[in-house]
Structure formats: C-alpha cells, structure tokens
MILUMMAR-918074 format. One record per atom (N, C-alpha, C, O): atom name; chain; x, y, z. Coordinates in Angstrom, 1 decimal, m for minus. Example, Ala and Ser with C-alpha at 12.3 -4.5 7.8 and 13.67 -1.06 7.14 Angstrom:
// residues 2
TORZA  site  unit      xx      yy      zz
TORZA     N     A    13.2    m5.7     7.8
TORZA    CA     A    12.3    m4.5     7.8
TORZA     C     A    13.2    m3.3     7.8
TORZA     O     A    14.2    m3.3     8.5
TORZA     N     A    12.8    m2.2     7.1
TORZA    CA     A    13.7    m1.1     7.1
TORZA     C     A    12.9     0.0     7.9
TORZA     O     A    13.4     1.1     8.0
//
This chain:
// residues 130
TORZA  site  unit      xx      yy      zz
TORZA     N     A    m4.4   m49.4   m13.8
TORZA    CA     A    m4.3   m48.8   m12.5
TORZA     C     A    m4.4   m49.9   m11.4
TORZA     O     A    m3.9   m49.7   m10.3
TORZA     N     A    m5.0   m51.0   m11.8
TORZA    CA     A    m4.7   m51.9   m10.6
TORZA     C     A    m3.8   m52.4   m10.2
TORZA     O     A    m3.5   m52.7    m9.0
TORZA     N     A    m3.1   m52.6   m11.0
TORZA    CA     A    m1.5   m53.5   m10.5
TORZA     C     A    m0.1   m52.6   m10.5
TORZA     O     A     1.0   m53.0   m10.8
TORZA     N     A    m0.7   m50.9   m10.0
TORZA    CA     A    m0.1   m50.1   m10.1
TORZA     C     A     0.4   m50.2    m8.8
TORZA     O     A    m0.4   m50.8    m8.1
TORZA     N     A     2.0   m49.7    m8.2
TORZA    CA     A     2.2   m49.4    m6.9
TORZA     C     A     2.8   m48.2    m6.6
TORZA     O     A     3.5   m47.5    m7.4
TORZA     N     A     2.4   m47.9    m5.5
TORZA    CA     A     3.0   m46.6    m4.4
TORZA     C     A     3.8   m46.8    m3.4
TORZA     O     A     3.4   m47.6    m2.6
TORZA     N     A     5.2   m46.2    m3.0
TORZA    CA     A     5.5   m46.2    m1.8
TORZA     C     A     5.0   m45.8    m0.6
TORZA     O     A     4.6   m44.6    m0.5
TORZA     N     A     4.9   m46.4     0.2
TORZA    CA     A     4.5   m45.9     1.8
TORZA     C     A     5.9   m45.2     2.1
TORZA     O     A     7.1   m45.6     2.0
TORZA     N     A     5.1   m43.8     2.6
TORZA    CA     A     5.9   m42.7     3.0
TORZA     C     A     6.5   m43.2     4.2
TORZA     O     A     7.7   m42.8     4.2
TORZA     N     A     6.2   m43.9     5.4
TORZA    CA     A     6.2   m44.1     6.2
TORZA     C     A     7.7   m45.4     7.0
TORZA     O     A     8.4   m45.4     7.9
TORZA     N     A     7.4   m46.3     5.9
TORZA    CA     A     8.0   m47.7     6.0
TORZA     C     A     8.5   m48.0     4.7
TORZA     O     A     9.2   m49.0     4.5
TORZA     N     A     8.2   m47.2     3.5
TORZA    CA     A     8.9   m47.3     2.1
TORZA     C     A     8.4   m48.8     1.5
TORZA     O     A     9.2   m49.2     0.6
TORZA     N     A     7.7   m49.4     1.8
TORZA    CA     A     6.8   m50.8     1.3
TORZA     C     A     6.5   m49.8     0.0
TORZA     O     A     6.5   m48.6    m0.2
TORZA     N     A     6.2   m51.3    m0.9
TORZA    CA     A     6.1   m50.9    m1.7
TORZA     C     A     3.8   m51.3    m2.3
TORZA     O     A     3.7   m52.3    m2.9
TORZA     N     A     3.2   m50.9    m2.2
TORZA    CA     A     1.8   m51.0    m1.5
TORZA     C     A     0.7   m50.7    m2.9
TORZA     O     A     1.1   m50.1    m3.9
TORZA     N     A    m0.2   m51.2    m2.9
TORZA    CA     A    m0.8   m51.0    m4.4
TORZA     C     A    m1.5   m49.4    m4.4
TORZA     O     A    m1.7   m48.8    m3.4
TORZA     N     A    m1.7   m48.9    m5.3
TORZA    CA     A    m1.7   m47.1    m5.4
TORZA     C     A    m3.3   m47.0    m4.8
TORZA     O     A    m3.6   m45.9    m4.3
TORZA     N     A    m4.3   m48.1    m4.7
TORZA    CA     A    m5.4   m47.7    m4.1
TORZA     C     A    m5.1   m47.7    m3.1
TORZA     O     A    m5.2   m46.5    m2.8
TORZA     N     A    m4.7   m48.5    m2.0
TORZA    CA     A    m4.3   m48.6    m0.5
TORZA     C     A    m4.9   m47.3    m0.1
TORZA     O     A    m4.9   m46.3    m0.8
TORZA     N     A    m5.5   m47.5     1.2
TORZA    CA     A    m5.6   m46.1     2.4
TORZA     C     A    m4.8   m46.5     3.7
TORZA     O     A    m4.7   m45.9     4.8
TORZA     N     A    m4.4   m47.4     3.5
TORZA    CA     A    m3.6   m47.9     4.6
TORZA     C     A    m2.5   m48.5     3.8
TORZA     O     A    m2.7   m48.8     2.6
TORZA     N     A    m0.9   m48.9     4.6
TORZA    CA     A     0.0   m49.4     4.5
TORZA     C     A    m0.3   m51.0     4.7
TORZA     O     A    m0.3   m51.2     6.0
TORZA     N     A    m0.4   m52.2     4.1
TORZA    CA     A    m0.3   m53.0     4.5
TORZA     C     A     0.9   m53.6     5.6
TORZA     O     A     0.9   m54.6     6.3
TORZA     N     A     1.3   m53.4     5.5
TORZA    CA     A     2.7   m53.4     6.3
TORZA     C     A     2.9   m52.7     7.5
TORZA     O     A     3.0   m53.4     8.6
TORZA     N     A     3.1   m51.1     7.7
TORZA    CA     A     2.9   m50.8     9.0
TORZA     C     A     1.9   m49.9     9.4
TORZA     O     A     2.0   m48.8     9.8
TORZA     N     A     0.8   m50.6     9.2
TORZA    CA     A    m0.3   m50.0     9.0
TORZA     C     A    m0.7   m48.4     9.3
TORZA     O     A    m1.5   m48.0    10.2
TORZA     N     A     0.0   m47.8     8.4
TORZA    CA     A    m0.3   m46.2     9.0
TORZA     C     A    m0.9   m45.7     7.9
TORZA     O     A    m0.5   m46.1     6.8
TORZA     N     A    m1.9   m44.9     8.1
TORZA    CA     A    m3.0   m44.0     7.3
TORZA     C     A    m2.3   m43.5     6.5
TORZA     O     A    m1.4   m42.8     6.9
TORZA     N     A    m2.6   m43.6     4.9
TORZA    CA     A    m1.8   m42.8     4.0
TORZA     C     A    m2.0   m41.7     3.2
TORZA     O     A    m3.1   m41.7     2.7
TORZA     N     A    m1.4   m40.7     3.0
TORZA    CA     A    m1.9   m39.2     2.7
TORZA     C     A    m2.8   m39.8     1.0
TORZA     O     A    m2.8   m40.9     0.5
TORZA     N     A    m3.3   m38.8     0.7
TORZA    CA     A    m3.5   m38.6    m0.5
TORZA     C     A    m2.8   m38.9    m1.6
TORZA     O     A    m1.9   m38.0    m1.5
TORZA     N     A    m2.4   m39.6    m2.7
TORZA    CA     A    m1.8   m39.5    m3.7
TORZA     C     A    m1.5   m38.4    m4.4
TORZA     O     A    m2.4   m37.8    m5.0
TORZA     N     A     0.1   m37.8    m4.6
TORZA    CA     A     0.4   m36.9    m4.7
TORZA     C     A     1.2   m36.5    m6.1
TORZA     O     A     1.3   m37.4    m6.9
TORZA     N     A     1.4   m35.7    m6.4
TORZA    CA     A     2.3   m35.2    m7.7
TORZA     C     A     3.6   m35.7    m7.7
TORZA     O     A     4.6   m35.3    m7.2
TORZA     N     A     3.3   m37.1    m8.5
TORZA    CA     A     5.0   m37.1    m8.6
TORZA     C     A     6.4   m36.0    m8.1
TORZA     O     A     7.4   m36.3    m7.5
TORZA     N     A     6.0   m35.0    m8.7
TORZA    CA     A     7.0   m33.9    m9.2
TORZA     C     A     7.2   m33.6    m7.3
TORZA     O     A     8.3   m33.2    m6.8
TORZA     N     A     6.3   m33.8    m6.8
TORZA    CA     A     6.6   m33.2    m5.2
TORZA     C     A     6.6   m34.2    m4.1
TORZA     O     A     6.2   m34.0    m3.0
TORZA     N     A     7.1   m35.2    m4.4
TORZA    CA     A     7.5   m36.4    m3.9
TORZA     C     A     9.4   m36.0    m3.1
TORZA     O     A    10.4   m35.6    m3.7
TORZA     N     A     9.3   m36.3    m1.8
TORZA    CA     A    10.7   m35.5    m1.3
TORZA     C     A    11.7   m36.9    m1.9
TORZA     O     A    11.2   m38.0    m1.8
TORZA     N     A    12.8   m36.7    m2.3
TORZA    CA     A    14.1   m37.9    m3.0
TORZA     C     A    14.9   m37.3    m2.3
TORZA     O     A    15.0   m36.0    m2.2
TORZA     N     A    15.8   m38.3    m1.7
TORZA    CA     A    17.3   m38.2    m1.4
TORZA     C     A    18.3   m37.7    m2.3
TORZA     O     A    18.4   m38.2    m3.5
TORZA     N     A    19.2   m36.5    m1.8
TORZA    CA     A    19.6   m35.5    m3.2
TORZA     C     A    20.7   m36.7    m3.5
TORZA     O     A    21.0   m36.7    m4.7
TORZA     N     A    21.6   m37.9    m2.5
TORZA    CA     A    22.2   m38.3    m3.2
TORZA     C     A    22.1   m39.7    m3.9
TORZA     O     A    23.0   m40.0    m4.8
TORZA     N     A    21.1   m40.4    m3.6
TORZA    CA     A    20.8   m41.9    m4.1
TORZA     C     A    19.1   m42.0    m5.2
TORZA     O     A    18.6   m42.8    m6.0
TORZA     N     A    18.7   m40.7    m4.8
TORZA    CA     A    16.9   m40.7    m5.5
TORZA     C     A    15.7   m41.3    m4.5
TORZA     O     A    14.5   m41.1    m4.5
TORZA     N     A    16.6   m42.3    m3.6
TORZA    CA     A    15.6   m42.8    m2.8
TORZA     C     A    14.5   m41.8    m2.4
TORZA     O     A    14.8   m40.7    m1.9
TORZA     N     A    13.1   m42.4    m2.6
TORZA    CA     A    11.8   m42.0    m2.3
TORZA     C     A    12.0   m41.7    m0.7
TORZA     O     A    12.5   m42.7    m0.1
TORZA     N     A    11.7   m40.2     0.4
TORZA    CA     A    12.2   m40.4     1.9
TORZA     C     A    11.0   m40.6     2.1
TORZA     O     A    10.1   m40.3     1.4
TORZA     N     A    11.0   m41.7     3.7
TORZA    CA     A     9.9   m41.3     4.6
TORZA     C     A     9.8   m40.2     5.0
TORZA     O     A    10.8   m39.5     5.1
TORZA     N     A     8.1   m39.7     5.7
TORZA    CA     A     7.9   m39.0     6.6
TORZA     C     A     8.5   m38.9     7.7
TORZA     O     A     8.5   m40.0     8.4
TORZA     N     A     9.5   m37.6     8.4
TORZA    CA     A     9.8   m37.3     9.8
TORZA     C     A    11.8   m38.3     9.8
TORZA     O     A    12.5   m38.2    10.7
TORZA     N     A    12.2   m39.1     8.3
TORZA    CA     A    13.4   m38.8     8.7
TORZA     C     A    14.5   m38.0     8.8
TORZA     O     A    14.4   m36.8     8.5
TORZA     N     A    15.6   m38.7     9.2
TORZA    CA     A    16.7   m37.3     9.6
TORZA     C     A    18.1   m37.6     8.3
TORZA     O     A    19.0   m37.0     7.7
TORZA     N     A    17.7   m38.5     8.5
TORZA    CA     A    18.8   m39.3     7.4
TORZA     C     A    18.0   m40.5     6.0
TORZA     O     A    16.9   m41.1     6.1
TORZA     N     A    18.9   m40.4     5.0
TORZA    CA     A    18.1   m41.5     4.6
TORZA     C     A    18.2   m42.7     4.7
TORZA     O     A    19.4   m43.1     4.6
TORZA     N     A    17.1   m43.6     4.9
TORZA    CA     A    16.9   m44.4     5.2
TORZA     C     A    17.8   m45.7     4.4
TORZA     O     A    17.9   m46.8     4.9
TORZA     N     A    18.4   m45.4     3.1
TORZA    CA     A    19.3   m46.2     2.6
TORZA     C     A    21.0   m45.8     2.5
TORZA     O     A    21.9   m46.6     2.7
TORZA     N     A    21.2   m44.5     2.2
TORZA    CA     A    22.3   m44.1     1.9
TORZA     C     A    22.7   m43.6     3.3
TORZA     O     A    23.8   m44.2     3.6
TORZA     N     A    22.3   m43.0     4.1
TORZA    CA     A    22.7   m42.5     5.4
TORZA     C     A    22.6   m41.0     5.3
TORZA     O     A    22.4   m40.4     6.3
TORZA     N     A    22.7   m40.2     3.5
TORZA    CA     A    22.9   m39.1     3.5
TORZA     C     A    21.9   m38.1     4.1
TORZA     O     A    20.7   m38.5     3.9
TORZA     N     A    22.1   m37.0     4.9
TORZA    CA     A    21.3   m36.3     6.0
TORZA     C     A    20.3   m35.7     4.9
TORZA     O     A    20.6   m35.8     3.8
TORZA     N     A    19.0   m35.2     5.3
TORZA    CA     A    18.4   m35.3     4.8
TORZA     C     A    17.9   m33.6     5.0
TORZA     O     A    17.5   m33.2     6.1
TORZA     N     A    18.0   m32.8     3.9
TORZA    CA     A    17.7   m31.3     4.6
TORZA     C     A    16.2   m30.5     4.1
TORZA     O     A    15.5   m30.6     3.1
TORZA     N     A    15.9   m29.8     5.6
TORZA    CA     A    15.0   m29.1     5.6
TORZA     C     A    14.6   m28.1     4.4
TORZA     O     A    13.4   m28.1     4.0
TORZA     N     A    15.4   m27.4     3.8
TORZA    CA     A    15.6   m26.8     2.5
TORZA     C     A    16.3   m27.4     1.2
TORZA     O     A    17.4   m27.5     0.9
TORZA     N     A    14.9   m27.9     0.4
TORZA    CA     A    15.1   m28.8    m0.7
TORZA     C     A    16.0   m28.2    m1.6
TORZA     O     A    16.9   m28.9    m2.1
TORZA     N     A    16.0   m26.5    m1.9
TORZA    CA     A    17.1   m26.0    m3.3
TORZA     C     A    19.1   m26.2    m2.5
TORZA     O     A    20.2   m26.0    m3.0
TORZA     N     A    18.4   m27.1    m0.7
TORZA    CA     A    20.3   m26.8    m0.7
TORZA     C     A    20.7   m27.9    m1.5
TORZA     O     A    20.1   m29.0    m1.6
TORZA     N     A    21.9   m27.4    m2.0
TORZA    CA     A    23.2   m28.3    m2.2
TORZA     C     A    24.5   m28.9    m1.4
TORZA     O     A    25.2   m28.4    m0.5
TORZA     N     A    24.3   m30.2    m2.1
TORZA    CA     A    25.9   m30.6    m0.7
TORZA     C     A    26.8   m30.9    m1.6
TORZA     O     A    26.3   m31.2    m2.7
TORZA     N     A    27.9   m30.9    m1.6
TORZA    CA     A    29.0   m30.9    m2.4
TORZA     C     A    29.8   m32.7    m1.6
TORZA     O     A    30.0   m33.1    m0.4
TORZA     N     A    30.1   m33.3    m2.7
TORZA    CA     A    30.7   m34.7    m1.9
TORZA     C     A    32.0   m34.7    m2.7
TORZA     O     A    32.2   m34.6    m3.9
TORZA     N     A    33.0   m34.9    m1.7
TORZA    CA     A    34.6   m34.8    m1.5
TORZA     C     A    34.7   m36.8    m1.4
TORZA     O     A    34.0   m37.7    m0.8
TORZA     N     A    35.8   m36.8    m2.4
TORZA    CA     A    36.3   m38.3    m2.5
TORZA     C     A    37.7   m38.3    m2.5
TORZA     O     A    38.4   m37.5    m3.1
TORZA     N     A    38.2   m39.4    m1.7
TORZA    CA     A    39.9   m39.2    m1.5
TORZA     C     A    40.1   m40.9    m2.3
TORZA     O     A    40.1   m42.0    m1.8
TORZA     N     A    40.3   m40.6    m3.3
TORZA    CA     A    40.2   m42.1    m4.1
TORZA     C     A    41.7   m42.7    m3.9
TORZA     O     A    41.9   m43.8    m4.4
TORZA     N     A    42.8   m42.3    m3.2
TORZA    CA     A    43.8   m42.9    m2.4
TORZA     C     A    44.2   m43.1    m1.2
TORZA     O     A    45.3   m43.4    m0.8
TORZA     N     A    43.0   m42.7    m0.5
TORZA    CA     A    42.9   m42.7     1.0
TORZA     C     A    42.4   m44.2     1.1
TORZA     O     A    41.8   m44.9     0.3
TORZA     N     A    42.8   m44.4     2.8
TORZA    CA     A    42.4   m45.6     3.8
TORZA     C     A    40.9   m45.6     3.9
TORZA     O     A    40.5   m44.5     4.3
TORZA     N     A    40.0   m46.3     3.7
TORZA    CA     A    38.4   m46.5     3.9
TORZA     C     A    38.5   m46.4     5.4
TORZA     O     A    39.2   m47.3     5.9
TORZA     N     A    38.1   m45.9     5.8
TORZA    CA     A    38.0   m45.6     7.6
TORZA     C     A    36.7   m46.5     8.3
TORZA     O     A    35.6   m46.2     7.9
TORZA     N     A    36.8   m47.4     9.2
TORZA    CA     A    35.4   m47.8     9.6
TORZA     C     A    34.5   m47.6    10.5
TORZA     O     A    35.0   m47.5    11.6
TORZA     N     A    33.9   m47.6    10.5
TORZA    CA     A    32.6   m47.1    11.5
TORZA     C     A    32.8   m47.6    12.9
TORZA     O     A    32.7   m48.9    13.1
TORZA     N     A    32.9   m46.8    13.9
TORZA    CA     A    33.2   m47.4    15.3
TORZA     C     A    32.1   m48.0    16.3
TORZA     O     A    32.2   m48.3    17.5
TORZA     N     A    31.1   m48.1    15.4
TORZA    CA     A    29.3   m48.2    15.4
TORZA     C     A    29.5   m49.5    15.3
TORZA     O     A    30.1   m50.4    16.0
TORZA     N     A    28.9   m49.5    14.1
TORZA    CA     A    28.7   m50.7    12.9
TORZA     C     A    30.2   m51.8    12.4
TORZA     O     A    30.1   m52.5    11.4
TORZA     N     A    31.1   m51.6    13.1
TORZA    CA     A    32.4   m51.9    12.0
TORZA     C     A    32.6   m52.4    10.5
TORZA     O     A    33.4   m53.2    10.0
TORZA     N     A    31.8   m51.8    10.3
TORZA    CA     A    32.1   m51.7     8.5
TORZA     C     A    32.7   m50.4     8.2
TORZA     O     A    33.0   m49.7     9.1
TORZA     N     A    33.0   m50.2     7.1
TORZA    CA     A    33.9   m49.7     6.1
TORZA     C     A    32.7   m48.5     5.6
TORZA     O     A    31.6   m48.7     5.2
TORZA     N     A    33.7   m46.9     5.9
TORZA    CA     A    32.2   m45.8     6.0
TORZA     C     A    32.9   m45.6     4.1
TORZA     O     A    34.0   m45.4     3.7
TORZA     N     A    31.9   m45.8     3.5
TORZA    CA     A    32.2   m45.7     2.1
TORZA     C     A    31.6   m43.8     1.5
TORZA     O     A    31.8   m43.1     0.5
TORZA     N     A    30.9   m43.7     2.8
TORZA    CA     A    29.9   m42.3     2.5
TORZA     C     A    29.5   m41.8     3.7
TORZA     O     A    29.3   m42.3     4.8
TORZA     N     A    29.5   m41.0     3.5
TORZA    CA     A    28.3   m40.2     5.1
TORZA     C     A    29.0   m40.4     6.3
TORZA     O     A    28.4   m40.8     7.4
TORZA     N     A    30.9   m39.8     6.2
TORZA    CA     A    32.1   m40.2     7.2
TORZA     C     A    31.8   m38.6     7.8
TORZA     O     A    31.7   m37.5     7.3
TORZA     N     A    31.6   m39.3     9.6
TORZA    CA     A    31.8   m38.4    10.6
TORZA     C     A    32.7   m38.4    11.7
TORZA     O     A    33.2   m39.5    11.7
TORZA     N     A    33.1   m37.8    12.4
TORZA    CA     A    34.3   m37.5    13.5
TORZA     C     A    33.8   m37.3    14.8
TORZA     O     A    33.3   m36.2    15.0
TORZA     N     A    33.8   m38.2    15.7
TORZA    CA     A    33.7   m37.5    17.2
TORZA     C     A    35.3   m36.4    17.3
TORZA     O     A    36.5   m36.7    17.2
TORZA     N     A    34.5   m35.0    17.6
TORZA    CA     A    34.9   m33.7    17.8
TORZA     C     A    36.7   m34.2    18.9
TORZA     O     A    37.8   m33.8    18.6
TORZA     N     A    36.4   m34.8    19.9
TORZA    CA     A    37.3   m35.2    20.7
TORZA     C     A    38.1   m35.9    20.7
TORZA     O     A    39.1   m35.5    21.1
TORZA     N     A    37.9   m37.4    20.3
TORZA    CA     A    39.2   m38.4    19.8
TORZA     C     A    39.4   m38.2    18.5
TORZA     O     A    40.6   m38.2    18.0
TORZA     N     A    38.2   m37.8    17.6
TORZA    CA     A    38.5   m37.8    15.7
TORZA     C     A    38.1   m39.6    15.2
TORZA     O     A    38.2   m40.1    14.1
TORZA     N     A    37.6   m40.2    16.4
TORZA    CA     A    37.3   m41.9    15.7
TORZA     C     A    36.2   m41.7    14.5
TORZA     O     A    35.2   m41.1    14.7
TORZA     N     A    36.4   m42.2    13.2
TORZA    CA     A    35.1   m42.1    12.6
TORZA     C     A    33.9   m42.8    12.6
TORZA     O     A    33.9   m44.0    12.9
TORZA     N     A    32.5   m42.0    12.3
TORZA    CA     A    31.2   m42.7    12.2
TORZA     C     A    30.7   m42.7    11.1
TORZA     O     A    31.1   m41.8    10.3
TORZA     N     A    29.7   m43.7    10.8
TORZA    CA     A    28.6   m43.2     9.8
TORZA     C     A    27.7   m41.7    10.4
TORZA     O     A    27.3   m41.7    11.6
TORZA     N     A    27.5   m41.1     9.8
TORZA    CA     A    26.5   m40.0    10.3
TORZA     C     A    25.2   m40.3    10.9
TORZA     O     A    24.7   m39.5    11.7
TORZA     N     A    24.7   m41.3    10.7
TORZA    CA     A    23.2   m41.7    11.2
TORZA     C     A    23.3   m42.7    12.3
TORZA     O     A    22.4   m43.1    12.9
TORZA     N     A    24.5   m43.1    12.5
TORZA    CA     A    25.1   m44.1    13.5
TORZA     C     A    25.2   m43.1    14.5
TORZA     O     A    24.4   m43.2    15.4
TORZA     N     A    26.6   m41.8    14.4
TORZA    CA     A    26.5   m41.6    15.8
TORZA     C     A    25.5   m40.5    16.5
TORZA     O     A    25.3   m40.3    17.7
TORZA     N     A    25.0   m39.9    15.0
TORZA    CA     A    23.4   m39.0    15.4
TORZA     C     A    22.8   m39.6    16.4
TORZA     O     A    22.5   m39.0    17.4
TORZA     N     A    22.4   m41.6    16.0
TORZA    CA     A    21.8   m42.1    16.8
TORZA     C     A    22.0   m42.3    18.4
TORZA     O     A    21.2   m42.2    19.3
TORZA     N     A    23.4   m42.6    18.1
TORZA    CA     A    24.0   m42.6    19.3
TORZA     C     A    24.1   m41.8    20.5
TORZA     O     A    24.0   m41.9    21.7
TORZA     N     A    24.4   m40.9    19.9
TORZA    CA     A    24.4   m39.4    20.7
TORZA     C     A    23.4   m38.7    21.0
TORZA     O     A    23.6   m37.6    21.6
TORZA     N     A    21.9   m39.0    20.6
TORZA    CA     A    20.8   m38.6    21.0
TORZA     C     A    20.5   m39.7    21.7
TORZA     O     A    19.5   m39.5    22.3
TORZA     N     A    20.8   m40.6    21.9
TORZA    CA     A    20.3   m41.8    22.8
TORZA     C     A    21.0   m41.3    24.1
TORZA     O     A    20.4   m40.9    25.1
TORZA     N     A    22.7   m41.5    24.2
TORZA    CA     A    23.5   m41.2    25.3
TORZA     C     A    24.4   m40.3    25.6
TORZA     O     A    25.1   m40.2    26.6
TORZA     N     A    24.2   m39.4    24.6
TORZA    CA     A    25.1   m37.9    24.5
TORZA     C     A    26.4   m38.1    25.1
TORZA     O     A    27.1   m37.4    25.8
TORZA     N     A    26.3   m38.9    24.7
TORZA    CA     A    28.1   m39.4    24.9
TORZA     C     A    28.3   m39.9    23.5
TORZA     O     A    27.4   m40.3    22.8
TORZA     N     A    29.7   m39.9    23.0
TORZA    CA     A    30.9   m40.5    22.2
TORZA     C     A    30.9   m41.8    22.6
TORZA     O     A    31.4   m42.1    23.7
TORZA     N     A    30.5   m43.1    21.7
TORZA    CA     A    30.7   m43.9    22.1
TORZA     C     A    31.9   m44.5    21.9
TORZA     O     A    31.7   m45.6    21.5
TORZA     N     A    33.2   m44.2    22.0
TORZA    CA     A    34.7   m44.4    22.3
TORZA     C     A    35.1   m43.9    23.5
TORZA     O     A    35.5   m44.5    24.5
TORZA     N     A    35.0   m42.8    23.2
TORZA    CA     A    35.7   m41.6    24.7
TORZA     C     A    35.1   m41.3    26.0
TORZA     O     A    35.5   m40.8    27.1
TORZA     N     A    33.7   m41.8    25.4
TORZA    CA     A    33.1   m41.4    26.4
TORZA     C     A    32.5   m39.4    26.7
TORZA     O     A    31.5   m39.1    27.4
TORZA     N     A    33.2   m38.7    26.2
TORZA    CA     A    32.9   m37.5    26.1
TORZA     C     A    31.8   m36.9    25.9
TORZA     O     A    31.1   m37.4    25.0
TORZA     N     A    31.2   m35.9    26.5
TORZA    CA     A    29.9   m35.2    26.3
TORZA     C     A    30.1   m34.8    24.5
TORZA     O     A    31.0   m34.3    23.9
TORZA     N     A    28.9   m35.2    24.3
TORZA    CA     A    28.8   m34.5    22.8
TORZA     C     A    26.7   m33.6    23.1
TORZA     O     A    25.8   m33.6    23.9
TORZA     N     A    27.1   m33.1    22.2
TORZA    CA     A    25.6   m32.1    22.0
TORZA     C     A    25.5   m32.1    20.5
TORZA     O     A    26.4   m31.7    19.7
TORZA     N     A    24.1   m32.9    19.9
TORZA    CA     A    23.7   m32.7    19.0
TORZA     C     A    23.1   m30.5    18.3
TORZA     O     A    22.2   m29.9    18.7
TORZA     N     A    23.9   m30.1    17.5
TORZA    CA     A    23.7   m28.8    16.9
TORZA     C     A    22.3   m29.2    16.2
TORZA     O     A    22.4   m30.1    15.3
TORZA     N     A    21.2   m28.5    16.5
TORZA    CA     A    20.0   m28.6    15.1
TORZA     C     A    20.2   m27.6    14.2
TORZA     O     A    19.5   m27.5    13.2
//
C-alpha cells in the first residue's frame, strides 16, 4: 500500500493513495472510493476531474447521465477539417459555428463562447444551450 497511487480528482496528478491533500494543486481530497464508481470518459477511459465539461484529454463532452450513449460517426475519406481555435487538425470532438459552418474542437469553442459569446470568425452572437 505504500508505493500505491491515486489520481487527484481535481488536477488528475497522479499522488500516493494515503495523501489528504494533492501535492500538486493542493486541494483537499475526498475519501478513497470504489473503483467501480470512479466517473471515466465514455470515450478514451480517462479517469474525469471534479466540475469538468469536457475531458480533459480527448475533448469528448462529458455527460450528466452516466447510462447515456454517444454514437461516433467517421468519414475515413473526408478532408480532416482544422480547428479555427487551435489550428490543428480536429481528429474528434468536430463542431460548427451555427452561422459561417467554420469548424471547432468542442471544448475550444464552448470556451470561447462562454468567455465572448461571440463566434470567433464571424463575429456573430452565439448562446451556449445547457
């Protein structure tokens, strides 16, 4: 048990299983919990933090109701479209401003659009739906 580790829910460090604190960003850590009820990203397994919207590695959204299902669509002779964020190449997690159609990563223009509620191409009003 000593040289055992735990993720921090928090910052996803990886922290020794006694810890009560995160060495890293020092936030108070819950109790040690049931594997089995540990929340995972439905599409990579990554372990999530507490309070995200997305995950923190794949980008994939991260939903309030654990039994949903997402279905993932692949166009294996389509153009890789790039993120008008980030300019990389959206390999996963491809979104559309409603008004020009430019694409995003999903956690890119979430961000974006809760920061400036604008489209950052068009400029256009966008409204985040919860």
């Amino acid at each position: 048990m000593q040289n055992e580790l735990r993720v921090c829910p928090f910052c996803s460090s990886n922290i020794p299983i006694t810890a009560k604190f995160c060495i890293k960003c020092g936030q108070k850590l819950p109790p040690i919990q049931d594997p089995e009820s540990v929340k995972k990203c439905f599409s990579c397994e990554t372990v999530l933090r507490l309070g995200d919207r997305f995950c923190f590695k794949c980008g994939f959204p991260i939903s309030t109701k654990q039994e949903q299902k997402f279905a993932v669509f692949l166009a294996p002779k389509a153009e890789l479209k790039t993120c008008n964020i980030c300019f990389k190449q959206i390999e996963q997690n491809l979104t559309f401003c409603p008004s020009c159609l430019h694409a995003f990563h999903i956690p890119h223009l979430y961000s974006w659009v809760k920061k400036n509620g604008t489209c950052p191409v068009c400029k256009d009003e966008l409204i985040i739906q919860e």
